[in-house]
MIVEX-42667 format. One record per residue (C-alpha): x, y, z; residue number from 1; chain. Coordinates in pm, whole numbers. Example, Ala and Ser with C-alpha at 12.3 -4.5 7.8 and 13.67 -1.06 7.14 Angstrom:
! MIVEX-42667
     xx     yy     zz num chaine
   1230   -450    780   1      A
   1367   -106    714   2      A
! end
This chain:
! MIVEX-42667
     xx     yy     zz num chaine
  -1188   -741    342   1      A
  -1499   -765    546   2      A
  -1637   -921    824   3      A
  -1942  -1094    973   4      A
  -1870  -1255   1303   5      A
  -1603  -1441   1233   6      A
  -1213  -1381   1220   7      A
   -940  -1413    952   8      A
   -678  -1213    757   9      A
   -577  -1173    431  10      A
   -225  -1193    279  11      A
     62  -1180      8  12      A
    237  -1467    -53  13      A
    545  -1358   -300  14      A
    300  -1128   -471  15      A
      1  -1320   -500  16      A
   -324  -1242   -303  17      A
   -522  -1505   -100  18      A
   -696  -1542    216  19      A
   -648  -1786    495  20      A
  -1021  -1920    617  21      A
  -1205  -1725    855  22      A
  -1288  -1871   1205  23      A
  -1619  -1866   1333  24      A
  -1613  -1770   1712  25      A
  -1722  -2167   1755  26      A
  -1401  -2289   1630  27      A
  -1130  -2395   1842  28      A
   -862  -2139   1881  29      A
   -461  -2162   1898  30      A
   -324  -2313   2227  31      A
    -23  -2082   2228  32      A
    117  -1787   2083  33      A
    445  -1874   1861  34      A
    622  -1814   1606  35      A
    963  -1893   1350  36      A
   1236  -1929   1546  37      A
   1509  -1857   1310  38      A
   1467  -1588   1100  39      A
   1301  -1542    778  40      A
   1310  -1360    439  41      A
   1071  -1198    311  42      A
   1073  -1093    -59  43      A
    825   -847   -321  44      A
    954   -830   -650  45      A
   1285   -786   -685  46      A
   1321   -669   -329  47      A
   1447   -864     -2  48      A
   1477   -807    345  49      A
   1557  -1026    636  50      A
   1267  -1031    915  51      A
   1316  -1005   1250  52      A
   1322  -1336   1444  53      A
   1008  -1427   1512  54      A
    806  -1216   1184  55      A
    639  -1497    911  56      A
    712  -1400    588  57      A
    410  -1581    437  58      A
    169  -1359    644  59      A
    308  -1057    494  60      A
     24   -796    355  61      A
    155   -609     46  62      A
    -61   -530   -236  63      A
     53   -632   -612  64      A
     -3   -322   -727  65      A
    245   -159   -470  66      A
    544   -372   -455  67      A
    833   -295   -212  68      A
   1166   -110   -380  69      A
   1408     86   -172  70      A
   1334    419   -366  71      A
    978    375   -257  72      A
   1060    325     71  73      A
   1289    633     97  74      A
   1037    855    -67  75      A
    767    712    209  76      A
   1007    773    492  77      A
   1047   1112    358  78      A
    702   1168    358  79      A
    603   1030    700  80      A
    836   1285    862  81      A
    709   1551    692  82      A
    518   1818    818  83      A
    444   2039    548  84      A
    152   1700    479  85      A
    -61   1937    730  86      A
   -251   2314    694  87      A
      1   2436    929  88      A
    302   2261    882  89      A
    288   2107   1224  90      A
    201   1750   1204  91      A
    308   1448   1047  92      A
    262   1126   1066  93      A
    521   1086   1270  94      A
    358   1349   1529  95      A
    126   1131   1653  96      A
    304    768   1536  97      A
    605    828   1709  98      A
    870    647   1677  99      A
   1082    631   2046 100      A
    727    582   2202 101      A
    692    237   2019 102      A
    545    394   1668 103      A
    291    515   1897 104      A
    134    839   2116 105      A
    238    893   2481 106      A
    -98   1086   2542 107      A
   -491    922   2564 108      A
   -552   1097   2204 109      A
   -342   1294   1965 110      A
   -322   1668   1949 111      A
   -336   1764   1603 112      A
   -334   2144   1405 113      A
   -438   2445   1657 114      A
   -381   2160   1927 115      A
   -715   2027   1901 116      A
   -740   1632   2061 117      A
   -844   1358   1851 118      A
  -1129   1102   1968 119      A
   -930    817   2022 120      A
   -529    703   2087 121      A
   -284    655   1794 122      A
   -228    294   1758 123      A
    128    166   1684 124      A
    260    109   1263 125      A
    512   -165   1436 126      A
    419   -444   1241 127      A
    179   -368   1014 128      A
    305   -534    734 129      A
    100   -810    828 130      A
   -210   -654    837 131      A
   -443   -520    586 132      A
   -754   -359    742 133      A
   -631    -35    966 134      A
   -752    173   1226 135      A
   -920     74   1539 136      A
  -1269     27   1349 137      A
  -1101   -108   1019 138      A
  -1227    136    790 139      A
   -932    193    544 140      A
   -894   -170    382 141      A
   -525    -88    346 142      A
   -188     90    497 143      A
   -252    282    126 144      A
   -631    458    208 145      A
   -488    465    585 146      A
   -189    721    479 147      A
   -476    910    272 148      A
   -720    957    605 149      A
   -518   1189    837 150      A
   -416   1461    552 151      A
   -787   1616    521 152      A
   -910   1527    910 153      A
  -1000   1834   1060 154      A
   -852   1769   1414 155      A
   -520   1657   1291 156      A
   -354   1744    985 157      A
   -624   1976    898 158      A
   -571   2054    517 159      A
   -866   2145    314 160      A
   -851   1907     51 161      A
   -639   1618   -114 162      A
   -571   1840   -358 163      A
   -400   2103   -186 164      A
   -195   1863     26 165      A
    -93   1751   -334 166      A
    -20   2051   -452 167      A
    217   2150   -144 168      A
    398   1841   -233 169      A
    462   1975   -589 170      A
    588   2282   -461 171      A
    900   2131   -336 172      A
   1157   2084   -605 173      A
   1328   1743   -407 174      A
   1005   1562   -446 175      A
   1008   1546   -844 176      A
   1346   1338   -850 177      A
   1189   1078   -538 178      A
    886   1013   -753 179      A
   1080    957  -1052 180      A
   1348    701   -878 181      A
   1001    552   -679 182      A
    733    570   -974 183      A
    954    618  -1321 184      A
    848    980  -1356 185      A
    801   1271  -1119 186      A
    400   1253  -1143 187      A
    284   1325   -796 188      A
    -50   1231   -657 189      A
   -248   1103   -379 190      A
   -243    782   -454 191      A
    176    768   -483 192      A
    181    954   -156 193      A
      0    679     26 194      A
    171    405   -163 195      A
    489    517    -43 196      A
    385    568    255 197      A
    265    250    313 198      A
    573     81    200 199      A
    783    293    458 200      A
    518    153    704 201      A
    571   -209    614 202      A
    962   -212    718 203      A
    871    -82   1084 204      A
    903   -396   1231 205      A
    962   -555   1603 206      A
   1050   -853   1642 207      A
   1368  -1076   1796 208      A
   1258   -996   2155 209      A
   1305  -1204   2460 210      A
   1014  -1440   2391 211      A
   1131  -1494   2013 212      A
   1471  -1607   2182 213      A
   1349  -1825   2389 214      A
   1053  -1987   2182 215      A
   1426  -2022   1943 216      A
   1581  -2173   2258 217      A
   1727  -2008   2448 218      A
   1578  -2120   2770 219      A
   1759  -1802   2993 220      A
   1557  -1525   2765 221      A
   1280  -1527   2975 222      A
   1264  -1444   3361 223      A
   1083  -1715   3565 224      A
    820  -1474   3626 225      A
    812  -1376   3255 226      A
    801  -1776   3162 227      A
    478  -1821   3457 228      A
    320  -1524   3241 229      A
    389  -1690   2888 230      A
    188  -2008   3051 231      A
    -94  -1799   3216 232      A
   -131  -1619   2885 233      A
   -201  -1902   2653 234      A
   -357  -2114   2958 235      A
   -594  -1936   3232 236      A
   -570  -1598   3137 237      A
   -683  -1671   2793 238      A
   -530  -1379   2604 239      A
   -419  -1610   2319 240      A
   -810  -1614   2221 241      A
   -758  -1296   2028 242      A
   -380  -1201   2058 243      A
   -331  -1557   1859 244      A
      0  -1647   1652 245      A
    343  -1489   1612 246      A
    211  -1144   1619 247      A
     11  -1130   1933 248      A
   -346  -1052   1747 249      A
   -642  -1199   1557 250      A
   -654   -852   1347 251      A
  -1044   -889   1432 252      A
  -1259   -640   1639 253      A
  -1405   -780   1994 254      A
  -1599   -574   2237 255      A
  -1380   -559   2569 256      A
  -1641   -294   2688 257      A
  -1436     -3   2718 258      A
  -1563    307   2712 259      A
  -1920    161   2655 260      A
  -2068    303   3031 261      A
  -2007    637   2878 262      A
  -2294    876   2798 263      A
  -2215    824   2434 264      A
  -2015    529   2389 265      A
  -1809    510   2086 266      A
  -1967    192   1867 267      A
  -1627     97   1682 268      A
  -1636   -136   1414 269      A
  -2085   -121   1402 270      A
  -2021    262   1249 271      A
  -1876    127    956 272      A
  -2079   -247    914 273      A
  -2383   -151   1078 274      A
  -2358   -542   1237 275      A
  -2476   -606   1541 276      A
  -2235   -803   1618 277      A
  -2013   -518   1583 278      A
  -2171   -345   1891 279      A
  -1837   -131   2081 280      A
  -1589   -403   1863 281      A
  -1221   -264   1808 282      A
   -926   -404   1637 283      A
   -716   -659   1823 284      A
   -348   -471   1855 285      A
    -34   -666   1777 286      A
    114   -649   2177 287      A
    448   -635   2001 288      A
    685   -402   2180 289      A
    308   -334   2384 290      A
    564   -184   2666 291      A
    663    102   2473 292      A
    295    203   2372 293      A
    108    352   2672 294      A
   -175    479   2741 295      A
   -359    157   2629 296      A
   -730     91   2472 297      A
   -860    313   2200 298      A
   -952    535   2397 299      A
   -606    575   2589 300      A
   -821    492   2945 301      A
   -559    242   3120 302      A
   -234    417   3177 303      A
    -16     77   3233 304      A
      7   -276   3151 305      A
    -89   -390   3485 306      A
   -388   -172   3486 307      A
   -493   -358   3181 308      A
   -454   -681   3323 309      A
   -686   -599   3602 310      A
   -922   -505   3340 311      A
   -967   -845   3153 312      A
   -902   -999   3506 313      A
  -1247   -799   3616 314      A
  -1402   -933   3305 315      A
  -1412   -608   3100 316      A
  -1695   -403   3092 317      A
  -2008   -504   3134 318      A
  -2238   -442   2878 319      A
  -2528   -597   2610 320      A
  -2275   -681   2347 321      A
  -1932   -792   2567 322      A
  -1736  -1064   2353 323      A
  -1800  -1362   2466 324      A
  -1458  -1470   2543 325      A
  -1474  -1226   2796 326      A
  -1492  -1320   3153 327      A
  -1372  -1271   3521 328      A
  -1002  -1441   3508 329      A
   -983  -1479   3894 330      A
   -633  -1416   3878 331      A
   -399  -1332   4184 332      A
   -205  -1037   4241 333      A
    108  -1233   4135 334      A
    -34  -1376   3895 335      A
   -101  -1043   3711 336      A
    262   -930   3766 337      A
    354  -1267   3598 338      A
    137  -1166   3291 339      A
    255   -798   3297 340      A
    670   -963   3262 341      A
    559  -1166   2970 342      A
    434   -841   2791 343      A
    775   -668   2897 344      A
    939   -998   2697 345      A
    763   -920   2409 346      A
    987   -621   2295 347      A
   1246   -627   2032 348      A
   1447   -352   1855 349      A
   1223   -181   1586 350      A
   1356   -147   1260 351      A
   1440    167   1034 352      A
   1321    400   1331 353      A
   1559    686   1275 354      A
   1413   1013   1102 355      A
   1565   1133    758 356      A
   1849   1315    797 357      A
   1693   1601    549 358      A
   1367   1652    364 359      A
   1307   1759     31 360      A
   1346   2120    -32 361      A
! end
């Protein structure tokens, strides 16, 4: 899935692939953020689970050549936890992906092998089932060729190759019998491991928070202050521009200006199109249980919420190529703190958080 300047997402409907039109930045946008409001099911092959309230099961993302099945989504589990996925057998994905700290990193950047720091913060898994490109400059077009990134990065799992990661895996009898109940025979490769690791991925969801129960109505979910923030956030604030529908993003790439007064700014999204238009763009995070995921921005540079509101209420950062949506918000003080409840209501209970009991030995 590319893109050119204009915004859109791809999805699975019940197996079958298509993509919803892609606005240009001329279009007119959503006037609020909502969402189902009872819940729904969401189904892939054979398989079933009941979403959160609030999650549309017609924007899931799952590829038809990696359907969901529980034995795949044991095996992926399995895997995510793992450390032995790294040269040391320090990391995993869960190292830097945590799962008490919102499926995210409490520090700016992740430490990875020999504790060396990363370039940029660990976004949060919650919810990616409806996404398909992932990291912050969308260069893996999938949760699949996401899993298959970390494994060989020097500065955080560290292992030489694919191939030995692979063969690691092999090594442990308890895998064989996972791949066989997940894949039909005990064949292990690359491209299982980040198939089942993607389909682990897609059941970390959030969703039922405050804000889905009220939007469902029930008009005492939200605080006042919380319900003046919900308004200011699809009205004068304007954050619905790019955190649009029921899960709080576009799943496009903006330039907010972060980080782009730096010496060497860090281009985003142009390193991998080469677009102008691309300039210091970063993916649009789902702000899904956003109160669990500090430090904030890719480049983990605002420590709270409400130091992100004053952010977009400053306009950014100015620079050549700052999205044109944005601008000063001349917001007050109270104001902001109205903003910063709303965010609060957005958290709900993530789903299948808790580590395996055991690993494969």
């Amino acid at each position: 899935m590319s893109r050119v300047g204009t915004i859109g997402m791809c999805v699975v409907l019940l197996g079958a692939l298509s993509c919803t039109p892609r606005r240009t930045l001329s279009e007119p946008r959503p006037a609020v953020v909502s969402g189902p409001t009872e819940p729904e099911v969401l189904r892939s092959g054979a398989w079933s689970m009941t979403l959160p309230l609030g999650l549309q099961a017609d924007s899931a993302y799952i590829p038809d050549d990696n359907p969901m099945t529980d034995a795949k989504i044991a095996l992926g589990k399995a895997l995510y936890f793992d450390r032995r996925l790294s040269e040391d057998a320090t990391i995993a994905c869960a190292s830097c992906h945590r799962p008490h700290h919102g499926f995210a990193d409490p520090h700016a950047v992740s430490e990875g092998v020999d504790q060396q720091l990363g370039g940029r913060n660990s976004p949060t898994v919650i919810n990616r089932l409806f996404s398909a490109e992932q990291f912050w400059d969308g260069r893996a077009e999938d949760l699949e060729r996401q899993a298959h990134g970390p494994i060989t990065n020097p500065v955080e799992m560290a292992m030489p190759n694919h191939e030995a990661a692979i063969a690691r895996l092999r090594a442990v009898r308890g895998y064989g019998p996972l791949f066989l109940d997940a894949f039909g025979d005990q064949t292990i490769d690359l491209d299982r491991v980040g198939k089942a690791i993607a389909t682990y991925e897609r059941t970390v969801l959030a969703g039922d928070s405050p804000f889905d129960r009220y939007q469902a109505g029930d008009r005492d979910a939200l605080s006042p202050s919380a319900i003046r923030g919900l308004a200011l956030f699809n009205g004068k604030a304007n954050c619905v521009t790019c955190h649009a529908g029921f899960n709080f993003t576009d799943e496009s790439y903006h330039n907010i200006g972060v980080g782009m007064d730096a010496p060497t700014p860090d281009l985003g999204r142009f390193a991998e199109t080469n677009n102008a238009f691309d300039r210091g763009a970063f993916k649009t995070p789902t702000l899904r249980n956003v109160a669990q995921t500090a430090p904030f921005m890719h480049d983990g540079s605002e420590p709270t919420l409400a130091s992100v509101v004053e952010l977009y209420n400053r306009g950014g950062v100015p620079n050549a190529d700052l999205s044109e949506e944005i601008v000063p918000l001349d917001l007050s003080v109270s104001a902001q703190r109205d903003l910063v409840a709303f965010l609060e209501a957005l958290t709900g209970t993530v789903t299948n958080i808790a580590a395996p009991t055991s690993l494969p030995q």
